[in-house]
C-alpha positions in Angstrom: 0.0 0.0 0.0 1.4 3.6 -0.8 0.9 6.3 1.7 -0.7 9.2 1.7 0.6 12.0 -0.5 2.3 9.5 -2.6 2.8 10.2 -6.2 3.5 7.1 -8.2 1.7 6.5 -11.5 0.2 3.6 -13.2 1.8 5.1 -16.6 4.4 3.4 -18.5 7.2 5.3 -19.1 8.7 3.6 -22.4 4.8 3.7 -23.9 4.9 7.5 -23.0 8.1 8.5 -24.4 7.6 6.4 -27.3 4.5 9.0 -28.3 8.3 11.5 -28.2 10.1 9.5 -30.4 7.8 9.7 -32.9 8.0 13.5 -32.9 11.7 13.1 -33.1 11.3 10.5 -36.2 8.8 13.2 -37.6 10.8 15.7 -37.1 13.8 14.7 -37.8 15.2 17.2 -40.6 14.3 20.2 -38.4 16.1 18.4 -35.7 18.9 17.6 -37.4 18.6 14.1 -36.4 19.1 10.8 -38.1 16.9 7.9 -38.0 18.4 4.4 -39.0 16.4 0.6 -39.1 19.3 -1.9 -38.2 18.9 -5.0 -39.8 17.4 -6.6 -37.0 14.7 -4.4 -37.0 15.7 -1.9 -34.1 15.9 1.9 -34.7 18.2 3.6 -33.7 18.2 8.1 -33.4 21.4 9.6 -33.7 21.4 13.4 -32.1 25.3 13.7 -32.6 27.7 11.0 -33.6 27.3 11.8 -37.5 24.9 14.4 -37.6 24.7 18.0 -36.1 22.1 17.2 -33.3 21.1 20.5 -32.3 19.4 22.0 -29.1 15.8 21.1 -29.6 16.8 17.7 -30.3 18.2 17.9 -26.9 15.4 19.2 -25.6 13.5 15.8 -26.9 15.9 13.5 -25.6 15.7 15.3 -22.1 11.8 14.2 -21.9 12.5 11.0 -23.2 15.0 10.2 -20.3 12.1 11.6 -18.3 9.8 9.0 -19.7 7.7 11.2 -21.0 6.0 12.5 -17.4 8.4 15.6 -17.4 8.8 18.6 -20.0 11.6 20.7 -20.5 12.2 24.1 -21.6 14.8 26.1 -23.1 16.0 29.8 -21.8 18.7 31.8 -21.5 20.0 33.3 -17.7 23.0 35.1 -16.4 25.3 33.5 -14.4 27.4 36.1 -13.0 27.7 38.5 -16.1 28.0 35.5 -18.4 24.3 34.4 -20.4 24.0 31.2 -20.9 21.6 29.0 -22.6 19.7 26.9 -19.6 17.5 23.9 -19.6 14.2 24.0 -17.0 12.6 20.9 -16.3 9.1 20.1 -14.4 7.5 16.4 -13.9 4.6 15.6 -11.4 5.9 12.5 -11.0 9.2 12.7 -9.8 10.0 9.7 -8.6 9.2 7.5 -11.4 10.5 9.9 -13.9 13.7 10.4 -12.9 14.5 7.4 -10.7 12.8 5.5 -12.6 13.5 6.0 -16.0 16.0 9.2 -16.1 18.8 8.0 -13.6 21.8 6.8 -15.5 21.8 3.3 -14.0 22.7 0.8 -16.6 25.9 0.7 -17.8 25.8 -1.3 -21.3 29.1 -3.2 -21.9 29.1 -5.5 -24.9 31.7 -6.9 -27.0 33.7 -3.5 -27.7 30.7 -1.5 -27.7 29.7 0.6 -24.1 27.6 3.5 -23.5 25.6 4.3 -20.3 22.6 3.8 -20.4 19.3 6.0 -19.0 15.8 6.5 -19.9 12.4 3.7 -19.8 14.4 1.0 -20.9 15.6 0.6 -17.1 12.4 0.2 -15.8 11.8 -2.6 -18.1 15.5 -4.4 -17.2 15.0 -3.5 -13.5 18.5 -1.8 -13.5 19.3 -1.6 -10.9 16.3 -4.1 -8.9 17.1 -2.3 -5.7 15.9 1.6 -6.8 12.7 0.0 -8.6 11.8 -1.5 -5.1 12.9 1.6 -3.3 10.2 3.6 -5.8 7.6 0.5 -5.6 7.6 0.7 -9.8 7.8 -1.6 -12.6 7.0 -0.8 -16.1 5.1 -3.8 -18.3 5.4 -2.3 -22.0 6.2 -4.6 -25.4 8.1 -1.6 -26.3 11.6 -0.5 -25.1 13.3 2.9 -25.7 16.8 3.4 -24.2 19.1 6.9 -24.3 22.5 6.2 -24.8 25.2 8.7 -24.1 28.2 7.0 -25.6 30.7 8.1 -28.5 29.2 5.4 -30.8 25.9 3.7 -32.3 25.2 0.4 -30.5 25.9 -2.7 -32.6 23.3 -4.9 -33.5 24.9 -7.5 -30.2 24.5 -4.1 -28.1 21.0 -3.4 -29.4 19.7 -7.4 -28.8 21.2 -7.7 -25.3 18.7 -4.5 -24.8 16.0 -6.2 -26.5 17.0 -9.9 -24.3 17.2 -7.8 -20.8 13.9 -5.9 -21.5 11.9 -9.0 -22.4 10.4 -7.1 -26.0 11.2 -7.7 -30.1 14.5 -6.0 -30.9 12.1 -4.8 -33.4 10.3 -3.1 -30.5 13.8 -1.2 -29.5 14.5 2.4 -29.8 17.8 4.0 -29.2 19.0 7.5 -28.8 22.5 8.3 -29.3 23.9 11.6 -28.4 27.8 12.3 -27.5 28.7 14.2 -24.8 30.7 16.4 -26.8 27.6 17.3 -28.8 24.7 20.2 -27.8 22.1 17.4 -27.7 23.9 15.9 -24.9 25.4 19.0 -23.3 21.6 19.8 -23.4 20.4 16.3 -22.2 22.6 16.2 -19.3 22.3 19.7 -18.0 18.4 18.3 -18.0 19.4 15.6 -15.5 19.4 18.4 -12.8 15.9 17.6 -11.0 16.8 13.4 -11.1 20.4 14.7 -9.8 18.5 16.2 -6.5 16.0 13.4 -5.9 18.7 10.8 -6.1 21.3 12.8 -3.6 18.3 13.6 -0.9 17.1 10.0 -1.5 20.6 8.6 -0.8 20.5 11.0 2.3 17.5 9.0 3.9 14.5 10.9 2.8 11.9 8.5 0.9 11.3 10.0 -3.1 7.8 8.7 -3.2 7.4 11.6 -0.3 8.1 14.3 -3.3 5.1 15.1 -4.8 6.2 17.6 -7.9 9.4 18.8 -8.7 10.8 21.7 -11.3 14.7 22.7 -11.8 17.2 24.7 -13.8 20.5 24.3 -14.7 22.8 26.4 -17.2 23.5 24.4 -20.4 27.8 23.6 -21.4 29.4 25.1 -24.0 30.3 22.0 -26.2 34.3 20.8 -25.8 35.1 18.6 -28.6 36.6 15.9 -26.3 34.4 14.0 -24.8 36.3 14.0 -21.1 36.7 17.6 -20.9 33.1 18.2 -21.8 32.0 15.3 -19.3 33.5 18.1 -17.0 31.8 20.5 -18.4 28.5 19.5 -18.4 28.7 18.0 -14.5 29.6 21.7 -13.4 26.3 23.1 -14.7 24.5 21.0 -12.5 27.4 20.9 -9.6 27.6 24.6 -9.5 24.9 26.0 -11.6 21.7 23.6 -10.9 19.0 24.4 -9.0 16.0 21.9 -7.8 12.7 23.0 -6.6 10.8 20.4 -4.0 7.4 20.1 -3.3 7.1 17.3 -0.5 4.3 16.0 2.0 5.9 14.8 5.3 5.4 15.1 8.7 8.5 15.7 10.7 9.9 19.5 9.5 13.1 19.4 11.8 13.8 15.9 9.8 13.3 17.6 6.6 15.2 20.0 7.5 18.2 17.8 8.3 18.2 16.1 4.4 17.5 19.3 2.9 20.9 20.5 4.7 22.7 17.1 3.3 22.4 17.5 -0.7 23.8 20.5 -2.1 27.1 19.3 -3.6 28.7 22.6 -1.2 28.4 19.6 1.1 31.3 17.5 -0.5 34.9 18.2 0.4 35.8 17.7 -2.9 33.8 21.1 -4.0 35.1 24.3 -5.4 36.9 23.6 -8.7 36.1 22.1 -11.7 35.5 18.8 -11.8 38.0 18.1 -15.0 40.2 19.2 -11.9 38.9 16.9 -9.6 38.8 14.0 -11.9 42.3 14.7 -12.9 43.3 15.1 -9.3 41.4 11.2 -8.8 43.3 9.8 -11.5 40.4 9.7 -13.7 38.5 7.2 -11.2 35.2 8.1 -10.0 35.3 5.8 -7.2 38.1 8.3 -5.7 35.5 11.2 -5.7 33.6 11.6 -2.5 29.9 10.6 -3.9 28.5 13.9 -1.9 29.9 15.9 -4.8 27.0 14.5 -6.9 24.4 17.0 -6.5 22.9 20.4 -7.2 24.4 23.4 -6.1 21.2 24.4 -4.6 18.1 22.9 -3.2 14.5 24.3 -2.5 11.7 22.2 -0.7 8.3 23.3 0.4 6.4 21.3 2.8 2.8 20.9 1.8 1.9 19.5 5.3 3.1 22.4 7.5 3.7 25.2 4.7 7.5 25.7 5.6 9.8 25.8 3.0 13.6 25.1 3.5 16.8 26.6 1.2 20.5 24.9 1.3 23.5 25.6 -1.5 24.3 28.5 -3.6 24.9 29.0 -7.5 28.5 29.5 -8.0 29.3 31.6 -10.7 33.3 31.9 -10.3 33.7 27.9 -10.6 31.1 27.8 -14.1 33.1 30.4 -15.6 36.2 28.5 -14.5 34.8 25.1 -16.0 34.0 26.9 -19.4 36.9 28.9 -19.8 35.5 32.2 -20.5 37.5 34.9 -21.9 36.3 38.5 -21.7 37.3 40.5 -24.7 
């Protein structure tokens, strides 16, 4: 039984984004996307290895990580006296949208092929079991769409292990592709901002199905043409630059107040510089980076039950400018 102010839907989240792939294959020219059938039947949707990609195609992919039950939006804010483009995202179904289907959780390694995988597909695959438990959701769908940030188009091996872990036709699979190094993924990942705070205050103790709606913003990378430096990149926007917007129902305030004082990623000792820096610094091993990093610079939650609303983190302007290397002319 789920308790009172929960908000978990009976939707599926790879039958709702699928309805968004389909504006993407419809769309693809103005997108600047390409659409290829493999020969076993599986499509794949490239937003950046061999085409240009762009930042509505980003856009797309952000609310097909999201399963469909989020949108995002694109605008433009200062961050210190820089502009940048940034990425707002809403769902009212937090949970399930971004632990659920958004959160990067299923690394794909087959053959030579790898690329992480996020998006519906997990739900489907269960990976990882333990999170779909936590959230109390399983998706049942014949059809299985996966996002895959990697460098390279799955092979036809990568694309029917998918199909094999998912339980549905390869011919049923639908894979998004976008680089790192490309705007559709600088833009994709910037949208990870809102799944970036539910999983940190989750990992803190508070339970997600507690958050009833959730909104965020985060400022979008300028693209590096290597993919490790713009990995760095793109985690600063949310590191330094993201900000998450709660709406919870719980009882206990000075309990809330205690997790919402635990996720910024100010919280970390391995915050204030880039993290290109810090990586470097860790020997390129994210296992040497203190987990606590992983998380918004700033976090906003409102308490339906009680009416209080709680602030922790700050933007960080110098450390974004640091991270994107602007020079003022």
């Amino acid at each position: 039984m789920m308790g009172e102010g929960v908000n978990v839907p009976k939707l599926s989240v790879n039958v709702e984004a699928k309805k968004i792939i389909e504006k993407l294959i419809e769309n693809r020219e103005m997108l600047n996307i390409e659409v290829e059938k493999t020969s076993s039947g599986a499509t794949i949707i490239d937003a950046g290895v061999e085409v240009k990609g762009g930042l509505l195609a980003g856009k797309f992919v952000a609310e097909v990580c999201l399963g469909g039950l989020g949108e995002a939006q694109l605008t433009q804010m200062s961050f210190g006296d820089v502009e940048l483009p940034t990425i707002f995202v809403a769902t009212d179904h937090p949970a399930v949208s971004t632990l659920g289907s958004q959160f990067a959780g299923w690394r794909i390694k087959v053959g030579k092929y790898f690329g992480m995988g996020s998006g519906p597909a997990r739900a489907l695959s269960l990976k990882p079991k333990k999170l779909y438990e936590e959230i109390e959701y399983e998706d049942k769908a014949d059809v299985a769409v996966i996002v895959l940030e990697s460098d390279e188009k799955p092979t036809e091996e990568a694309l029917k292990y998918i199909a094999e872990e998912c339980n549905v036709s390869i011919e049923n699979v639908y894979a998004v592709v976008t680089p790192t190094s490309s705007i559709a993924g600088s833009v994709q990942i910037s949208g990870r901002v809102v799944e970036t705070g539910i999983h940190k205050i989750s990992e803190v103790g508070f339970d997600p199905k507690k958050i009833l709606y959730a909104s965020g913003y985060a400022p979008i990378a300028p693209v590096h043409p290597k993919s490790i430096k713009a990995m760095g990149r793109t985690n600063d926007m949310i590191l330094y630059g993201g900000v998450v917007k709660l709406i919870v129902e719980y009882d206990d305030d000075e309990k809330l107040k205690e997790y919402v004082a635990k996720v910024p990623s100010c919280t970390s000792k391995d915050y204030g510089r880039p993290f290109y820096d810090i990586f470097k610094a860790a020997e390129f091993d994210f296992y040497k980076i203190s987990p606590d990093l992983f998380a918004p610079a700033k976090i906003i939650v409102n308490n339906v039950k009680t009416g209080s609303t709680f602030v922790a983190g700050y933007v960080n302007t110098e450390v974004i400018q640091q991270s994107i290397k602007i020079q003022k002319l």
